[in-house]
N, CA, C and O of each residue as an XYZ file, in Angstrom:
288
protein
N     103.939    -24.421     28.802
C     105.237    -24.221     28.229
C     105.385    -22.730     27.905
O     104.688    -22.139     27.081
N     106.369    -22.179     28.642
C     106.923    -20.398     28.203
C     108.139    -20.500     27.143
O     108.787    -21.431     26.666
N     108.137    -19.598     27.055
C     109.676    -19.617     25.943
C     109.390    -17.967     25.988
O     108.313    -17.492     25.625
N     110.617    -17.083     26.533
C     110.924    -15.939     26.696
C     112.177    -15.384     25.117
O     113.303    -15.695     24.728
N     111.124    -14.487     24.713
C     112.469    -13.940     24.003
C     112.410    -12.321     24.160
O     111.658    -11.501     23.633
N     113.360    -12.185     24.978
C     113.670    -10.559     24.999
C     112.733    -10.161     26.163
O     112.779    -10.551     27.330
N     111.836     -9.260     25.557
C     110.855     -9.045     25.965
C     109.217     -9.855     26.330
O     108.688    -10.002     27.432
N     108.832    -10.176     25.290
C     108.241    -11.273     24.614
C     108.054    -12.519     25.368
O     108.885    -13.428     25.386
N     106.679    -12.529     26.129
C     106.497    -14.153     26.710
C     105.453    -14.962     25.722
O     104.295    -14.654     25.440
N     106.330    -16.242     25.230
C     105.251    -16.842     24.389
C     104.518    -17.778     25.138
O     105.269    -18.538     25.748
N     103.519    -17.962     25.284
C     102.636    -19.494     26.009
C     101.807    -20.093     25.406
O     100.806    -19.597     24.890
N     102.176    -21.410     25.400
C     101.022    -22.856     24.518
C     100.676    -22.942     25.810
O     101.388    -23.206     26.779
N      99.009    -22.590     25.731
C      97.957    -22.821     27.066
C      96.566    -23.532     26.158
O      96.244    -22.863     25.176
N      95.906    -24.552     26.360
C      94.965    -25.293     26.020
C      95.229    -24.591     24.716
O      95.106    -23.371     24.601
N      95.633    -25.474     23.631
C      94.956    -24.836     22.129
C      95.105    -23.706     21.737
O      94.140    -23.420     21.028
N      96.110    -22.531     21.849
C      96.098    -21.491     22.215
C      97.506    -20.786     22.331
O      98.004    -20.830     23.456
N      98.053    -20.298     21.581
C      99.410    -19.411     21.736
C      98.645    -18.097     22.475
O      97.506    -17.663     22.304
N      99.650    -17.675     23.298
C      99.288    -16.441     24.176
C     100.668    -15.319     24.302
O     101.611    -15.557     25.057
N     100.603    -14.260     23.555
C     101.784    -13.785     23.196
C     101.483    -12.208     24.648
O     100.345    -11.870     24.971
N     102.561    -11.646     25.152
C     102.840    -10.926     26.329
C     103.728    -10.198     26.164
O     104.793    -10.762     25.914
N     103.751     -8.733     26.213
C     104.819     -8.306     26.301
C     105.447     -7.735     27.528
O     104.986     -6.646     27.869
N     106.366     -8.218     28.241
C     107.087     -7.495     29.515
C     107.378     -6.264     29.671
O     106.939     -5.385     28.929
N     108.175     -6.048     30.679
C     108.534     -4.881     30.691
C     109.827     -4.491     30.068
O     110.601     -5.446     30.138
N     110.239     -3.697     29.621
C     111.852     -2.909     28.827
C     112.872     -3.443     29.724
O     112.916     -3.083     30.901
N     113.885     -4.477     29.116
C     114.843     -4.966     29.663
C     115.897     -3.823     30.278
O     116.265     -3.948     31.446
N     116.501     -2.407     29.250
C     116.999     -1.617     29.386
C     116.388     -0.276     29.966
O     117.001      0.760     29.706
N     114.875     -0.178     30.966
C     114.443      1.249     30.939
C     115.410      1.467     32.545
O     115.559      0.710     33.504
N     115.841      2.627     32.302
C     116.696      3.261     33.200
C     116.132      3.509     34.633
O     116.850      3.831     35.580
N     114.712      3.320     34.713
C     113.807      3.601     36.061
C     113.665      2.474     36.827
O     113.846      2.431     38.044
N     113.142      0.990     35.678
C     113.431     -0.088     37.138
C     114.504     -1.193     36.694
O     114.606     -2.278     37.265
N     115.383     -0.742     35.481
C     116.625     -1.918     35.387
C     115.683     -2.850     35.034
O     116.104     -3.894     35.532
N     114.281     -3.167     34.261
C     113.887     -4.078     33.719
C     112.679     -5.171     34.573
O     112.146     -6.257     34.342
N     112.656     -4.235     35.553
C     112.114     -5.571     36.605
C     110.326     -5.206     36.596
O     109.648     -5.762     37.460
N     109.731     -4.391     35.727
C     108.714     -3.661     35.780
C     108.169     -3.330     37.270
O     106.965     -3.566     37.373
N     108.674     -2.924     38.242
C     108.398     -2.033     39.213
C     109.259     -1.187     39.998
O     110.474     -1.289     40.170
N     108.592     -0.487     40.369
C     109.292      0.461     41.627
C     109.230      0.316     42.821
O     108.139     -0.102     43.210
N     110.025      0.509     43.628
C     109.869      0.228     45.460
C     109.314      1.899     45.900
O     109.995      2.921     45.805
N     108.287      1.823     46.256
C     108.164      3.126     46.832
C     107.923      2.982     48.559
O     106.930      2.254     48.536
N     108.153      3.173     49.750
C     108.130      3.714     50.520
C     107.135      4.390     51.165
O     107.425      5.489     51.636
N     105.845      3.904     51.309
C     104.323      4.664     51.962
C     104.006      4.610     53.123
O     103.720      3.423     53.285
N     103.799      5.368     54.499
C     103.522      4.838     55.791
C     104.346      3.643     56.365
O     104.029      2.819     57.223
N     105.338      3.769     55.744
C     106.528      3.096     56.715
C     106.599      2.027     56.361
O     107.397      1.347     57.006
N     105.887      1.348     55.264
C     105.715      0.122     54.611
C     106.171     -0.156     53.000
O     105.321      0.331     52.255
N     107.222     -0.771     52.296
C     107.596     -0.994     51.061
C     106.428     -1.463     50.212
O     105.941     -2.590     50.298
N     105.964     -0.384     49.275
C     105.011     -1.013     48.373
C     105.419     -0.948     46.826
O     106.135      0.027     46.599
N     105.136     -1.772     45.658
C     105.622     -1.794     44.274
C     104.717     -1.082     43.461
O     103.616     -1.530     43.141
N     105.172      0.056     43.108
C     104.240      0.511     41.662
C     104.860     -0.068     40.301
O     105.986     -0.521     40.094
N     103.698      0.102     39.385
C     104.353     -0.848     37.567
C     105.116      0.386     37.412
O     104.544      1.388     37.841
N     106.150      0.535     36.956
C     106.795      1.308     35.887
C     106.311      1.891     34.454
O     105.960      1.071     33.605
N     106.291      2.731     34.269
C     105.940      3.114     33.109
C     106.127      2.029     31.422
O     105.315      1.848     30.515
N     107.031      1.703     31.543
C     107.476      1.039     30.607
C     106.884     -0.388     30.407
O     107.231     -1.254     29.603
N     105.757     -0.411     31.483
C     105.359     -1.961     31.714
C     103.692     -1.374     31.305
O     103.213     -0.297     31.661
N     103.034     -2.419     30.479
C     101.246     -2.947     30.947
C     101.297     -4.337     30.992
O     101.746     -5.055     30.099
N     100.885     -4.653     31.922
C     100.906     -6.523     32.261
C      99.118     -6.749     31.328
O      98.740     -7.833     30.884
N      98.304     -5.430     31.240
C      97.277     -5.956     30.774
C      97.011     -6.712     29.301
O      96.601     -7.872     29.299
N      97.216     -6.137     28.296
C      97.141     -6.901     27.159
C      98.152     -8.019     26.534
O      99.331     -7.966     26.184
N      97.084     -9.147     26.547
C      97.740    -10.338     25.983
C      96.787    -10.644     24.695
O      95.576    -10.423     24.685
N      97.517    -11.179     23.632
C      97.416    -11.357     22.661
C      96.898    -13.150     22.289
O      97.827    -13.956     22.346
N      95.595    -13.679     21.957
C      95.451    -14.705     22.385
C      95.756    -15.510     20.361
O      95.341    -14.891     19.381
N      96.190    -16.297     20.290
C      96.117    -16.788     18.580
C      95.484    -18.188     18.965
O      96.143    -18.815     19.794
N      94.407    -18.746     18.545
C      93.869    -20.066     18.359
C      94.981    -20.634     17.537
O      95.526    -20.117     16.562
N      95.273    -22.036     18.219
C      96.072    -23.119     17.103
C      95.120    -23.848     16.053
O      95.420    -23.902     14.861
N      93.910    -24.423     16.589
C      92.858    -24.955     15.522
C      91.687    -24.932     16.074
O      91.517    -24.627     17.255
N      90.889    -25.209     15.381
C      89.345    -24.596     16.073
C      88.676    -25.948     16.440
O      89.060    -27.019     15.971
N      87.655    -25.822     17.306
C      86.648    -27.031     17.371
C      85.464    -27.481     16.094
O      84.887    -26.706     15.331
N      85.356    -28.802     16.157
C      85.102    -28.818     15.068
C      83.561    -28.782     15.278
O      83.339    -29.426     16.303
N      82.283    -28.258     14.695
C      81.129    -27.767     15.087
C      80.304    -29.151     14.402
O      80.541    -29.394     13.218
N      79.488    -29.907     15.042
C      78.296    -30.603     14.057
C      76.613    -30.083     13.978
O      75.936    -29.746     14.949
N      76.247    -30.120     12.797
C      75.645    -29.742     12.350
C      74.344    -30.365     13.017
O      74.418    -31.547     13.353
N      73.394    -29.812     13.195
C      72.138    -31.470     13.875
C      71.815    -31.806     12.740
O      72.114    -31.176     11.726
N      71.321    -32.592     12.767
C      70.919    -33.417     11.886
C      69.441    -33.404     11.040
O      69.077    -33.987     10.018
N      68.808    -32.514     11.909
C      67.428    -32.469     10.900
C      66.968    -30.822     11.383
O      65.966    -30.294     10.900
C-alpha cells in the first residue's frame, strides 16, 4: 500500500512504514519527473536531476518481534 503526498512516498511493507522522498514537483530542470533526457552517441539516455536522491529511505518499525527467553 503507497499513499503519495506531495513529495513524500509513504509504504506499509511487512511491519514496517517506509517513508521516501521524490523528486521537487516544481524544479524548473525536469518539471518534476526526477530526470533528464540527455542525448549520448546517438542514443536517449536519463540522468537523476539534481533535485532528486532515490537513495535514502527512511525505515519506522510498526511493532517488534516478540523475543523468548530459553528457558534454562
Amino acid at each position: 500500500m503507497t499513499i503519495r503526498i506531495r513529495r513524500w512516498h509513504l509504504e506499509l511493507y511487512r511491519r514496517a512504514l517506509h517513508i521516501t522522498r521524490g523528486p521537487h514537483p516544481d524544479c524548473p530542470t525536469c518539471a518534476g519527473h526526477g530526470g533528464i533526457e540527455v542525448h549520448a552517441n546517438g542514443w536517449p539516455e536519463t540522468e537523476l536531476c539534481d533535485c532528486w536522491d532515490p537513495a535514502p529511505t527512511v525505515r519506522i518499525p510498526l511493532w517488534f518481534r516478540r523475543t523468548e527467553s530459553v528457558p534454562f
